[in-house]
C-alpha positions in Angstrom: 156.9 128.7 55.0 156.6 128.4 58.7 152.9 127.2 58.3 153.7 124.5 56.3 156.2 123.2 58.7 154.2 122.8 61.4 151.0 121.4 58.8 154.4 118.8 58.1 155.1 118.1 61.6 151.4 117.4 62.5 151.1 115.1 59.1 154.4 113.1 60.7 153.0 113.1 64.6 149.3 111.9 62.9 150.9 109.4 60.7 153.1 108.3 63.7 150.1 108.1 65.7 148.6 105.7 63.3 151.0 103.5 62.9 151.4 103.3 66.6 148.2 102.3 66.6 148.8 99.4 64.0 151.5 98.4 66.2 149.4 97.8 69.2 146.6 96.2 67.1 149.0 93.6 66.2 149.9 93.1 69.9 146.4 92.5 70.4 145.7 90.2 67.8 148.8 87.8 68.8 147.3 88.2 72.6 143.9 87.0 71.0 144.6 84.4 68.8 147.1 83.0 72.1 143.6 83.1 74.2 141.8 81.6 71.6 143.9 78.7 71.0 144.3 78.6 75.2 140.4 78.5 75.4 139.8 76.1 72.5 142.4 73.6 72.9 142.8 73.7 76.4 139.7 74.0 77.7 137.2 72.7 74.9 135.8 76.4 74.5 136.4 78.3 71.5 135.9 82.1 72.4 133.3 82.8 69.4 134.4 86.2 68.7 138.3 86.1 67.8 137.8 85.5 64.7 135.3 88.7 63.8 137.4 90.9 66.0 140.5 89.5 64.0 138.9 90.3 60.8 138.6 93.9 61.9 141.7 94.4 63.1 143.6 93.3 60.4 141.8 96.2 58.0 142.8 98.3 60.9 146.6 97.0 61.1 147.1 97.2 57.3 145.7 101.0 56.5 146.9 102.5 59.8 149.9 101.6 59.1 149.8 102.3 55.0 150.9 106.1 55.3 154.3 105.3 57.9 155.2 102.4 54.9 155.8 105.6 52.3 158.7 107.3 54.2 162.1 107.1 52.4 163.3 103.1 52.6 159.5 101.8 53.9 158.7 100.1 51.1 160.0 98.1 48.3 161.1 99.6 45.3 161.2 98.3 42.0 164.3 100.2 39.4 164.3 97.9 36.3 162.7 100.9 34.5 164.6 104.1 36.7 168.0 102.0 36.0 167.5 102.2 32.5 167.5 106.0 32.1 168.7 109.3 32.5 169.1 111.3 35.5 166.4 113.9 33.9 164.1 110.7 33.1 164.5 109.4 36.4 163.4 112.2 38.2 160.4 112.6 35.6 159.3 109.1 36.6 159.4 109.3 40.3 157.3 112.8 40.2 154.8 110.9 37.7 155.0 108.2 40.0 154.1 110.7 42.6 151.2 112.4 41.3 149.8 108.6 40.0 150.0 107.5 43.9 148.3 110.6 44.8 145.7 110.3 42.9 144.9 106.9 43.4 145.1 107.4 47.0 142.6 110.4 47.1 140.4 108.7 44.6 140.1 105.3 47.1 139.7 107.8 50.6 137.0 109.5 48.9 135.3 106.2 47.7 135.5 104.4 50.9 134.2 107.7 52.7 131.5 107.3 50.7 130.8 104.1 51.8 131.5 104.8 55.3 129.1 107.5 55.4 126.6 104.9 53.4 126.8 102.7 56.6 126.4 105.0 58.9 123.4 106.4 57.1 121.8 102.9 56.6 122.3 101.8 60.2 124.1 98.9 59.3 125.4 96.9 62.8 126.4 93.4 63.3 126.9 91.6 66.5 130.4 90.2 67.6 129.7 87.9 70.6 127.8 89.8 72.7 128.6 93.2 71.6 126.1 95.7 69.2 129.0 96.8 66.2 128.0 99.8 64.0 129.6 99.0 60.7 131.1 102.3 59.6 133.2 102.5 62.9 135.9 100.1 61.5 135.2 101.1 57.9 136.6 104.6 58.8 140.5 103.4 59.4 140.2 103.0 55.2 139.8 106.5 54.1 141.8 107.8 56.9 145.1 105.6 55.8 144.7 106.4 52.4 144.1 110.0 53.2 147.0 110.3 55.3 149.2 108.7 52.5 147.5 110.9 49.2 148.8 113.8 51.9 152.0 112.3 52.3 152.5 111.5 48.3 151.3 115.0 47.2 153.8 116.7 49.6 156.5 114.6 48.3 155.8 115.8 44.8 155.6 119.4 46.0 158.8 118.9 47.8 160.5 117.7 44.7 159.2 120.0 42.2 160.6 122.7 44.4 163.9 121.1 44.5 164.3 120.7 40.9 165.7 118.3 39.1 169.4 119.4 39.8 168.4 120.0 43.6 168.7 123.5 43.1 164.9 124.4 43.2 162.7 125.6 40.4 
């Protein structure tokens, strides 16, 4: 039991982590678009590459932060259905729920790993101003985000199944 403490305290600090990172990406991009609209408005000289590094920081920004949005009150929640039933129901529901976003989320890190390791494999780069960008380097934030919340979702499940439906375990 011990071991899966600490496996859940370095899922929280790596999911922390990541979000932290969104946080500062979105710093960044205000402090961009700000020299951006400085350099073209003011000065006639538009930067030429806000706009790519924009486009791969918002990727970055929204799958960073995707794992941090599934902790208790992160997210919105929808009850017309949960409202509508039993307690036994209800708790049915959120652990089908559960396993669905699991799933899902495994199913999408494994497909864009694949096509992270596709870029890597295939060389692909493109050039933002001045600067050589291999492809699969920002690609990689996608599997990782929905890795880190398939991890989260599946230990939710296990959590509640282990709780039972009357909180009393199985």
């Amino acid at each position: 039991m011990k071991q899966e403490g600490r496996s859940g305290n370095a899922l929280d600090a790596t999911t922390s982590l990541a979000g932290e990172v969104a946080d500062y990406l979105v710093l960044l991009l205000v402090a961009l678009f700000a020299y951006e609209l400085v350099a073209r408005n003011l000065f006639g000289a538009p930067t030429g590459f806000a706009d790519q590094l924009a486009a791969y920081a918002l990727p970055a920004i929204t799958f960073l932060a995707f794992a941090r949005s599934l902790r208790p009150g992160g997210h919105v929640t929808v009850s017309v259905l949960t409202d509508r039933v039993g307690p036994r129901a209800k708790v049915l529901l959120g652990r089908l729920s559960l396993l669905l976003e699991s799933l899902v989320c495994a199913a999408i890190a494994l497909l864009s790993a694949h096509a992270v390791i596709e870029a890597y494999r295939d060389g692909v780069r493109e050039f933002v101003g001045q600067v050589l960008v291999h492809e699969y380097l920002p690609l990689l934030v996608i599997p990782v985000g929905f890795l880190l919340a398939a991890i989260h979702c599946t230990q939710d499940l296990i959590r509640d199944i282990r709780q039972g439906v009357d909180g009393t375990g199985l």
